[in-house]
N, C-alpha and C positions, 0 to 999 in steps of 0.2 A: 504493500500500500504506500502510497506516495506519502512525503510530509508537505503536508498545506503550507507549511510556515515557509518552506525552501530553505528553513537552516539545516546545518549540519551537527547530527546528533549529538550533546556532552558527553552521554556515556551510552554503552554498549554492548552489549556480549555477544556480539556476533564479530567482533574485529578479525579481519582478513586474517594478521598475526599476529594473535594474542599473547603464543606461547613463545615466539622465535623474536619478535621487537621488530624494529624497525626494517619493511622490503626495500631493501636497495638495490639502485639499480647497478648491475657488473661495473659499469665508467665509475660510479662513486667509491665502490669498493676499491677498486684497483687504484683510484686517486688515493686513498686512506689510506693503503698500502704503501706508496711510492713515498708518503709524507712521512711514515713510522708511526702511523697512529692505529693501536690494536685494541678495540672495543668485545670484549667477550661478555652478551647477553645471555647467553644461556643458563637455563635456571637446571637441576639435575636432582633426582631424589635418590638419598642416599641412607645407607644402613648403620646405625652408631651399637657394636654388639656391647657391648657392655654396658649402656644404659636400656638397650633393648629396644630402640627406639626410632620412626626413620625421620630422617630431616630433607629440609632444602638445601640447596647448595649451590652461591651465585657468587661473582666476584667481580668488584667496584674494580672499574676498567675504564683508560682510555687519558683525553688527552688533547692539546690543539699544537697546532702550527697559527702563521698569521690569517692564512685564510678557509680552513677549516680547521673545524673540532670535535670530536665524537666521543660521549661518556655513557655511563649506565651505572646507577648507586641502586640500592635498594632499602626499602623502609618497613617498619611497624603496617600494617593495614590503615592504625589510627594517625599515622604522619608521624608518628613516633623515627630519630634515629634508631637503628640496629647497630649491637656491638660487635665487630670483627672478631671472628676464632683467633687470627693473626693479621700483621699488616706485612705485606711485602716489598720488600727491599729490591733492590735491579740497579746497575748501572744503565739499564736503559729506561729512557724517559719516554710517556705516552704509552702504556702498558697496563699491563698488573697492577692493582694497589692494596686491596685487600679482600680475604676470605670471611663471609658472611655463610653463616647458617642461621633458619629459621624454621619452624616450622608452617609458617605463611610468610608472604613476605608481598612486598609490590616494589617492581622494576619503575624505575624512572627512567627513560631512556632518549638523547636529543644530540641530532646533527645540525650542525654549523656550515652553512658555506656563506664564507662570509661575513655579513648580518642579515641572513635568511636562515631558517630554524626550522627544524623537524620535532616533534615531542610526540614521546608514547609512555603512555603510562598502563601499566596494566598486574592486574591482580593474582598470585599465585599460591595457591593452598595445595596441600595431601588430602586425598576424599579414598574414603575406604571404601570399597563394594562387597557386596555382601557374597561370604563363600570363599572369598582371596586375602591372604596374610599382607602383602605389600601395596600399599595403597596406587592409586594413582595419583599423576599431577595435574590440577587444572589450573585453565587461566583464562583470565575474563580482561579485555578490554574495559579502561577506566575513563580514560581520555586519549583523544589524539589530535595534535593541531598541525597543520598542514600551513608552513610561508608566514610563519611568523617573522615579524621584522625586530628585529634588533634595536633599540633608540642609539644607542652609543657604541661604539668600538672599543668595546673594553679590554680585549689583547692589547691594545696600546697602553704603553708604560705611562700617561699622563692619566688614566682612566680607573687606574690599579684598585685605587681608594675606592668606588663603584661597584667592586666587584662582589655580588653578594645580594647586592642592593638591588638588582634589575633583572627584570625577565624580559623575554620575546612577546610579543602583543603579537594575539592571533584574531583572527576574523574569519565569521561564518564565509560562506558563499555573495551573502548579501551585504556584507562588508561591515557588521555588526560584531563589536568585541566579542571574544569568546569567554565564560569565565571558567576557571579552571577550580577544580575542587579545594575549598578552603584550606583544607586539612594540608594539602600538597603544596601552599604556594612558597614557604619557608624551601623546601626543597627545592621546586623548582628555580628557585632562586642562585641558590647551592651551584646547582647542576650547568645554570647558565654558567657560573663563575670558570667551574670546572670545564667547559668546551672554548673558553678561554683563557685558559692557563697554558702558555707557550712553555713545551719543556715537563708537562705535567710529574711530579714522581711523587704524588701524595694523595689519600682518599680526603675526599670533599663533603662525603654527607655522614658516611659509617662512622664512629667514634669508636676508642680504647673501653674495653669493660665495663673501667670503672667512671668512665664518665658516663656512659650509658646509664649507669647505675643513680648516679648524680643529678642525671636530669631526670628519670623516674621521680624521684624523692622532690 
């Protein structure tokens, strides 16, 4: 059935790729290749035997050059940060940053060309079925915004201070702001910062334990 309104939906659970993040097209990939920038969205369900228990398994990735950027952090369902199992070290920059386990989790995930912007956000849990020991993993599109424009060039070193501060302003089809779920916009925020951080070698949204712990409290 058509939408009368001509907007393009907030949320969703029919997203193309809910489970795999953002469809890139082969030119973009290979561009992000050729720059050193390795974005790993994939979320994975994994067996913990000794607590007996299965989890998620994703890891805050990625990175920018001057004219693109591409990350993926992931969150609490409620916008909460998540504490990293570990953070990862590399002499190479735009990579690896840290291991996330969850039992739910939501991917935040945004390409940069430029100051035009990709965002996907989408929701990932274990759902048992009935008669099977190992659950499965679902995932549900949250949000996705399509040609969001950038206000400032905050890869630029006079901008630096900004960074954190600004997100991508998206628009429906009919040129009408998009709003993006409340809970998420602190993140988003983040996440901008991070596909502008020339040289990345640090996670942007996941925090150490005991600061997780910190902000619960």
């Amino acid at each position: 059935m058509a939408n009368p309104s001509g907007k393009r939906a907030l949320y969703s659970g029919a997203s193309s790729q809910p489970l795999h993040g953002l469809s890139l097209p082969a030119a973009t990939l290979q561009a992000l290749q050729r720059r050193g920038i390795y974005c790993t969205p994939g979320v994975t369900v994994e067996h913990q035997h000794l607590a007996k228990r299965y989890v998620l398994r994703a890891v805050e990735s990625g990175g920018a050059v001057a004219d693109m950027g591409r990350f993926c952090a992931y969150l609490s369902p409620d916008g909460m940060s998540l504490p990293w199992l570990q953070s990862i070290d590399s002499l190479a920059v735009n990579g690896r940053h840290a291991i996330i386990l969850a039992e739910s989790l939501v991917r935040v995930e945004m390409l940069r060309m430029v100051r035009t912007c990709e965002l996907s956000i989408s929701l990932h849990a274990l759902s048992l079925q009935p008669g099977r020991i190992r659950p499965e993993l679902t995932s549900k599109s949250v949000f996705r915004g399509h040609d969001g424009f950038l206000p400032l060039e905050l890869w630029r070193e006079e901008h630096r201070v900004l960074r954190g501060q600004l997100a991508p302003i998206f628009y429906t089809r009919a040129g009408e702001p998009m709003e993006v779920p409340r809970r998420f916009e602190t993140a988003i925020r983040k996440i901008t910062a991070a596909v502008c951080c020339i040289g990345c070698k640090h996670a942007h949204v996941g925090v150490p334990p005991k600061a997780a712990d910190e902000v619960a409290l």
